[in-house]
N, C-alpha and C positions, 0 to 999 in steps of 0.2 A: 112553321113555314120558313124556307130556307131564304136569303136574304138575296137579292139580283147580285152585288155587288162584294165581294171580298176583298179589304185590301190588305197588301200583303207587305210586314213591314219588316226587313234586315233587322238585326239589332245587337253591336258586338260593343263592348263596354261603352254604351251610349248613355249614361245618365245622365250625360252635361245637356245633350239633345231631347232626347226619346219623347221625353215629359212632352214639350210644347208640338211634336209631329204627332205623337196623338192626339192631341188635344186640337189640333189644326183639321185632323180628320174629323172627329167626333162633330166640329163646328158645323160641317157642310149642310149646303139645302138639300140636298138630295138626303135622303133617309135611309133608305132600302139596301143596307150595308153592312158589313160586320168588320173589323178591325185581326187580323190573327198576326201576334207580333211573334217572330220565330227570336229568342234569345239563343245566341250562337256561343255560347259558354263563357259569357261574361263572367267577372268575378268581381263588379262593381255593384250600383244597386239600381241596374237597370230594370231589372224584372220587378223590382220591390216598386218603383216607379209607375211603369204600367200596370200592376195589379191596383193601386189608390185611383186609377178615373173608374168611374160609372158610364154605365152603359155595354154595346155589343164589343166587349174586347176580350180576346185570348189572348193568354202567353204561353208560347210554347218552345219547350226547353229542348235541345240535342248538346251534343260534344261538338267546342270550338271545329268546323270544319270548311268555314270561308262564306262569302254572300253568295256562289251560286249554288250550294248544299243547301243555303237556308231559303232562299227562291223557292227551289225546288220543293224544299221540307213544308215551306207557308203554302203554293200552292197543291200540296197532297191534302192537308188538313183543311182546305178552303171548303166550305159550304154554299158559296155564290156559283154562279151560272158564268159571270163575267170575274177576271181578275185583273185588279189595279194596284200598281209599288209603289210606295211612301217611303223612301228611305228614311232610316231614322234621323238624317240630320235635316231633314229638305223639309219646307211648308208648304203646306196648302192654304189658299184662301178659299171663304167659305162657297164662292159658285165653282172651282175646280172641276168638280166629278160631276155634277149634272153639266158644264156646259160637254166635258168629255161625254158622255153616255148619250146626249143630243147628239153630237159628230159620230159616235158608231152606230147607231141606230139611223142617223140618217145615211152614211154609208151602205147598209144592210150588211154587216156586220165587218169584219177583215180585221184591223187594228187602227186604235185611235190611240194616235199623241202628244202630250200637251204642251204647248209654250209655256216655259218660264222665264222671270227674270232669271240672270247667275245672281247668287250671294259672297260677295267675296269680302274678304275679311276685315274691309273696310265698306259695307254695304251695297247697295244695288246703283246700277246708271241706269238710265232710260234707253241708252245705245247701248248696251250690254245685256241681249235675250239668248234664250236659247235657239230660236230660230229667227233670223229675219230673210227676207226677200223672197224671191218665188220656190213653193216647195216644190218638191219630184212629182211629179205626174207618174198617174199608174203606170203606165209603158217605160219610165222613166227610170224605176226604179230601182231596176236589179242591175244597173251600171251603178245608179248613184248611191246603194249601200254596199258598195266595193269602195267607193272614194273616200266616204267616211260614215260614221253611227249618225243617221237622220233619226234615228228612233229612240225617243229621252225613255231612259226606266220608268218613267211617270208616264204609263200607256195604259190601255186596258186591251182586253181579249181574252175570248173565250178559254175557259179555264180548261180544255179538252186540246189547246192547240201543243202543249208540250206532247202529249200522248201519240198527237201525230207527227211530229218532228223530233221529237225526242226532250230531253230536260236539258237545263242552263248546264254548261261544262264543268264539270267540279274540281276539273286538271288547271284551270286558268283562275289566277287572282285578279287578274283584271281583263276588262274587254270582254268577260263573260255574256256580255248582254246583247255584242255586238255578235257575237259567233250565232247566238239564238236568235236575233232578228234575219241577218244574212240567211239561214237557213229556213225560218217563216216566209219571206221575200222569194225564193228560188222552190219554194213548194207553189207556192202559186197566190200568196195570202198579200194582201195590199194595204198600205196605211193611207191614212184620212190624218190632216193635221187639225185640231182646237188650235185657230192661232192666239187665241189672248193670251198673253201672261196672266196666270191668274195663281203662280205659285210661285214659291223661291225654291231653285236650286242650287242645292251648296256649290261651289267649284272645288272644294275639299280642304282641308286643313294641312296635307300633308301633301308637300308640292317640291319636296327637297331634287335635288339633279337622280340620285338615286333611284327614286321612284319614278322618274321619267325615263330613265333609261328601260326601267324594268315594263315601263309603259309600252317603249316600242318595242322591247322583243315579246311582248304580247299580241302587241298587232302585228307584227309580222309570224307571229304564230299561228293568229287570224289566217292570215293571207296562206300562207303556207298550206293550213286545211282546206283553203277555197279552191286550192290551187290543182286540188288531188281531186275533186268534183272533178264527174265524167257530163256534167250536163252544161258547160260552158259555151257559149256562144263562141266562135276563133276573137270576135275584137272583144269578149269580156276577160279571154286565156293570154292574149296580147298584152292585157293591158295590168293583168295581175304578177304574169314575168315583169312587165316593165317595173313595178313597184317592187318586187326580190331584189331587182339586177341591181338598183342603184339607191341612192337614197331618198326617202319616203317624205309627203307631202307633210308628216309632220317636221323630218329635222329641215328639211328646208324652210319650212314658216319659220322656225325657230331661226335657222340662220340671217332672214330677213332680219328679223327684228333687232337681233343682236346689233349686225352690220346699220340696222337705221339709229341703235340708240349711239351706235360710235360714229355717228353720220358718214358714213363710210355709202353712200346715194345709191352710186350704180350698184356695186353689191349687191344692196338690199333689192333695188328692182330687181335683179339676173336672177336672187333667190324667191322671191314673190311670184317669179314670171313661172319659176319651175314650177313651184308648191300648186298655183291653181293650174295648170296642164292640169296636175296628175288629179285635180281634187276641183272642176268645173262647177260642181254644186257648192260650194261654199261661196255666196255671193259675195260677203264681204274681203275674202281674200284675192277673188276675182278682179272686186270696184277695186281694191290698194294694187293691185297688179297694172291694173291697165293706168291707174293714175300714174305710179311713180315709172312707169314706159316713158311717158311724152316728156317731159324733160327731169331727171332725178334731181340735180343737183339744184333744180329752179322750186320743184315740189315737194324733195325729201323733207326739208326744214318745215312746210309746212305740216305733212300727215308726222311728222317725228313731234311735234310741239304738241297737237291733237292728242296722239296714244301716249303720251308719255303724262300730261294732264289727266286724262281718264284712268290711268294704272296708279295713278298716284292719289287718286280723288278716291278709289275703292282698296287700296291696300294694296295692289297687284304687285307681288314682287318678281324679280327676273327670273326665283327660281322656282315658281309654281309652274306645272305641266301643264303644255302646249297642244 
């Protein structure tokens, strides 16, 4: 009998990982699950890894060809009904997937997504989730996964929804995830969020300037294929020019931050004030927007002492991606 549950786990020279995200799966209450780890042509000893646990797990092999070939690849060979990602470096705690499978089933199905802590390289805050404040309401939606990815890779959905929308993008190294959710969202399909944390997500290990750059001509590669959509609303086609013409919700956040850590006040408000215009669903850049408005140079100091504590309390350095 085939298993409800397939979770589908990236896996490219992960040994330093892989070991303990399986094993974080294997841990769950929920049972009714199989494990299919897609090894993306490693040439470490991560497969040798995941073949030593017991229990439902595959490893399955292809030619190096990026995480959304191997999405893809994990869910062709899935046997579950429902598919759930585990990347290889992210944990799960053991209520994870049953409280997720409780939020899509009490949905009546569409896509469930899960809060996690972030992991960063100096461990977890308690002010530091994947999601806080109020999520997107269904109607809500298809503006607010134009402003940014509300949908964590740690989701489930019916393993048949690729077949209707098509598979993850295999031209894009990153933001892959975001291009397949945008296009779930604009088919007609709606997320449900699990707000608990009840995992860790890495925020990644490799956070150099380089990679951030290559970040945003991803998402604006995003944007760019949204932009060629005939089925736009005029204020969703307004508002996706607006994000080409000038610069994007992310280097503006980034600009704030820069300008608050050289307390350079107004600055940082003007660049904050931009960033959530363009990106209203992000509560917390909203709350620092509207705070550091009413007076900068009276409240800079104090939200600049705040995140400058918390970056420093988790490892956060200036030049991880934003």
């Amino acid at each position: 009998m085939n298993p409800r549950v397939s979770v589908v786990m990236p896996a490219y020279q992960a040994a330093w990982s892989v070991g303990a995200a399986v094993e974080s799966v294997l841990w769950q209450t929920y049972r009714d699950l199989e494990v299919v780890v897609v090894d993306d042509g490693s040439t470490d000893a991560t497969a040798e890894i995941v073949r030593a646990h017991e229990g439902p797990v595959r490893v399955v092999h292809q030619e190096n060809a990026g995480v959304a070939a191997a999405r893809n690849r994990g869910i062709a060979e899935a046997a579950g009904e429902l598919i759930a990602f585990c990347d290889s470096d992210d944990l799960w705690f053991p209520a994870h997937l049953e409280a997720l499978v409780e939020v899509y089933d009490r949905a009546g199905g569409g896509i469930a997504t899960a809060n996690s802590y972030w992991l960063f390289p100096g461990g977890i805050h308690p002010a530091r989730t994947r999601f806080r404040g109020r999520f997107p309401t269904a109607d809500e939606q298809r503006r607010a996964i134009l402003e940014q990815n509300f949908v964590s890779t740690m989701a489930l959905f019916p393993r048949r929804l690729p077949e209707e929308i098509g598979p993850f993008p295999v031209d894009r190294r990153r933001a892959e995830d975001w291009d397949f959710w945008i296009r779930a969202i604009y088919a007609g399909h709606r997320v449900a969020l699990q707000p608990r944390p009840l995992s860790l997500y890495r925020w990644g290990a490799t956070g150099l300037s380089s990679d951030r750059d290559e970040m945003d001509d991803d998402v604006r590669a995003v944007l760019e294929t949204v932009a060629a959509r005939t089925d736009l609303s005029p204020a969703e086609r307004t508002y996706v020019e607006r994000c080409l013409n000038g610069p994007g919700a992310r280097e503006l956040g980034r600009r704030g931050d820069e300008a608050l850590r050289a307390r350079r006040y107004r600055a940082a408000a003007r660049n904050y004030r931009q960033a959530a215009a363009l990106t209203p669903s992000l509560p917390m850049l909203v709350w620092k927007a509207r705070l550091m408005s009413v007076a900068p140079w009276l409240v800079g100091p104090l939200v600049r002492r705040r995140q400058v504590r918390i970056e420093r309390g988790v490892g956060f350095g200036e030049d991880h991606v934003r």
